[in-house]
C-alpha positions as CSV (number, residue, x, y, z in Angstrom):
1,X,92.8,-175.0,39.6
2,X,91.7,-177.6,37.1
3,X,93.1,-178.2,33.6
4,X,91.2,-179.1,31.0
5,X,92.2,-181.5,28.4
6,X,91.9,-180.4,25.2
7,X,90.5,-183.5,23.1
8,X,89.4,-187.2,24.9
9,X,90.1,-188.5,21.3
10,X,94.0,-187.3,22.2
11,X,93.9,-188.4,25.6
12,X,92.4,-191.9,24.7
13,X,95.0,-192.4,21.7
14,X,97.8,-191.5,23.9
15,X,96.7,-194.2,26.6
16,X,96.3,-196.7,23.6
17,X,99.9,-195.6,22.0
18,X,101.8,-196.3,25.4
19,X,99.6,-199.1,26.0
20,X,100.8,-200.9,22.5
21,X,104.0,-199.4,22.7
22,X,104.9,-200.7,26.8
23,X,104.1,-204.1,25.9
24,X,106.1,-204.3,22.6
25,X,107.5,-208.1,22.4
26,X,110.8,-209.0,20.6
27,X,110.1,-212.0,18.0
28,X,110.9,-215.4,19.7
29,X,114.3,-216.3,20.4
30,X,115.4,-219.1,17.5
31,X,114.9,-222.5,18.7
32,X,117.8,-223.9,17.7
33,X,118.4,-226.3,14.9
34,X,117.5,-230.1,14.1
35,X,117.6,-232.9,11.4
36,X,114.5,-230.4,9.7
37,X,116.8,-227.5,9.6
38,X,118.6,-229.1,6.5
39,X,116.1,-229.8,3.6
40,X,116.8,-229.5,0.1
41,X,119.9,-229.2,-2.4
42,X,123.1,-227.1,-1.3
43,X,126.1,-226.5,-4.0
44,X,129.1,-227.8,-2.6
45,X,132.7,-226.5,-2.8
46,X,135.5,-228.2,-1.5
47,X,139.2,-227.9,-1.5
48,X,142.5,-229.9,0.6
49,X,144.7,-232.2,-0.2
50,X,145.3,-235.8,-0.3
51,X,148.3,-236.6,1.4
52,X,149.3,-240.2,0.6
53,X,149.4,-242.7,-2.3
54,X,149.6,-242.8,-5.8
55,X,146.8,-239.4,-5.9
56,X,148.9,-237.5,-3.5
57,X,148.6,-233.5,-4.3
58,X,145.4,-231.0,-4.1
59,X,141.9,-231.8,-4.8
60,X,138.8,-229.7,-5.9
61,X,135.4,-230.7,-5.8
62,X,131.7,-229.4,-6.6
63,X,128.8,-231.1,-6.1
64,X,125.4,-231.1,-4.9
65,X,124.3,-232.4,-1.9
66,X,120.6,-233.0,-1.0
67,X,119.2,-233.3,2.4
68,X,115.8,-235.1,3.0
69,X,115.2,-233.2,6.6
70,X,115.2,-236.5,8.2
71,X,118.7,-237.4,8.7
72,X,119.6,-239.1,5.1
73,X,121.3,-237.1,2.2
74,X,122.6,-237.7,-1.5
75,X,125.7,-236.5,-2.7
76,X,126.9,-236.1,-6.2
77,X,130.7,-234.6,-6.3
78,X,132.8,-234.2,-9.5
79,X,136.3,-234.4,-8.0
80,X,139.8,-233.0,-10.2
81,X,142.8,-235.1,-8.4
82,X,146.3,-236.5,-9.3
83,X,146.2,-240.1,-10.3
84,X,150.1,-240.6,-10.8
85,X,150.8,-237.5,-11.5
86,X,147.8,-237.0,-14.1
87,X,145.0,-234.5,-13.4
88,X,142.2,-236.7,-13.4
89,X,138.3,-235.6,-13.4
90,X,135.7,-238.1,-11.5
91,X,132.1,-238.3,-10.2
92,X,131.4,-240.0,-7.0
93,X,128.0,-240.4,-5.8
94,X,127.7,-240.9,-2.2
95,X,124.3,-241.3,0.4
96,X,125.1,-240.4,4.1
97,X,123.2,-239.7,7.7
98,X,123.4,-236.7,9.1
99,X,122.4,-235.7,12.9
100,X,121.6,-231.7,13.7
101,X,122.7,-230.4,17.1
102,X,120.7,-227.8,18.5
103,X,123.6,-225.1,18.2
104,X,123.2,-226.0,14.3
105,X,126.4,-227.9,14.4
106,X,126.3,-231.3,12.8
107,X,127.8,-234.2,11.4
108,X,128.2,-236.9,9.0
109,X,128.6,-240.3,7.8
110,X,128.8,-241.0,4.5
111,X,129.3,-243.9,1.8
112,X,131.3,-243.5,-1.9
113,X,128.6,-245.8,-3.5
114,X,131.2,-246.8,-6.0
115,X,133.7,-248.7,-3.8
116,X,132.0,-248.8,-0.4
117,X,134.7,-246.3,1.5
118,X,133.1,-244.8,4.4
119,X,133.7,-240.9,5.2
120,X,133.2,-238.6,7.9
121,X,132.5,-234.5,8.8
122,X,131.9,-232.2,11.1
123,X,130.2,-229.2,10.0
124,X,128.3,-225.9,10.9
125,X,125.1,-224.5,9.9
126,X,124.9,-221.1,9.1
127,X,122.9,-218.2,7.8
128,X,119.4,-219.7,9.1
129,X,120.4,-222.8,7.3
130,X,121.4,-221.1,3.6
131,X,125.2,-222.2,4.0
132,X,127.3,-224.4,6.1
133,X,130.9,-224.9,6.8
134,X,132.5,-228.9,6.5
135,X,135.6,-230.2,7.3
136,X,136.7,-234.0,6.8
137,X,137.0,-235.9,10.1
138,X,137.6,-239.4,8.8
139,X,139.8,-241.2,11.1
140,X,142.9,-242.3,9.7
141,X,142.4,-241.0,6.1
142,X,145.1,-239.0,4.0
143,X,142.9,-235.8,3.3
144,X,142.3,-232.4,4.5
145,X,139.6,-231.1,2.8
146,X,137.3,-228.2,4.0
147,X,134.0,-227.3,2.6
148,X,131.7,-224.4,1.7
149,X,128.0,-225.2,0.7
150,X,125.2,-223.1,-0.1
151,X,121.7,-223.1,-1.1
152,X,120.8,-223.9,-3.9
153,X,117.5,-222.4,-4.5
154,X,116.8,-220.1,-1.4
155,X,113.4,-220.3,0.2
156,X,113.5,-223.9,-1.2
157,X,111.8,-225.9,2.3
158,X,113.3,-222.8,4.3
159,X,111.3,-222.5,7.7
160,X,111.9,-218.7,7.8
């Protein structure tokens, strides 16, 4: 006995839905991250503590960092420390390098432009690149200071 199908036009759309539908491909996998992956101006926040000399005690900072996607930055903090015992409110510009593994991690190197002192970090991109985690690394120095930067104006050179 034969069956008859109702409607080609069904049968044909049918064919075409499992068609589209079988070969259904997930977006591409992220390819990691690079030097390009941080372009643009984040808003820092920082807090630690210096834990030596005559500025012993906690330390805040803002700022705003700007990242040329190339591997050099700008930094402009305003810093609230202890000088001898005296909350004391400075800016410190800086310029750095920075290097972007591919698992978004990256660090570092960075140069007060005011008395030539030479800092270090270690961070982590997160977010697709709207945020990243820092921490200090500097060899040798008195402070612990962890940071927390964002965007500052999302979709500003974002990729995605």
């Amino acid at each position: 006995m034969r069956t008859k199908i109702a409607s080609p036009k069904l049968l044909i759309l049918g064919i075409v839905t499992l068609t589209v539908l079988g070969n259904a491909r997930r977006a591409p996998a992220d390819n990691g991250c690079s030097n390009t992956t941080l372009r643009g101006s984040y808003g820092v926040h920082a807090t630690g503590t210096l834990t030596a000399g005559p500025s012993a005690g906690p330390l805040a900072i803002v700022g705003v960092i700007t990242f040329d996607g190339n591997g050099q930055f700008t930094l402009l903090q305003t810093q609230r420390i202890l000088v001898s015992g005296v909350p004391t409110t400075l800016k410190v510009p800086f310029t750095g390098t920075y290097i972007v593994n591919a698992d978004c991690t990256f660090s570092t190197e960075m140069t007060n432009t005011l008395n030539g002192t030479i800092s270090t970090t270690e961070a982590v991109i997160v977010d697709h690149a709207r945020e990243f985690f820092a921490l200090n690394t500097t060899a040798g120095a008195p402070i612990v200071v962890s940071a927390v930067a964002r965007k500052q104006f999302p979709g500003e050179s974002e990729d995605r």
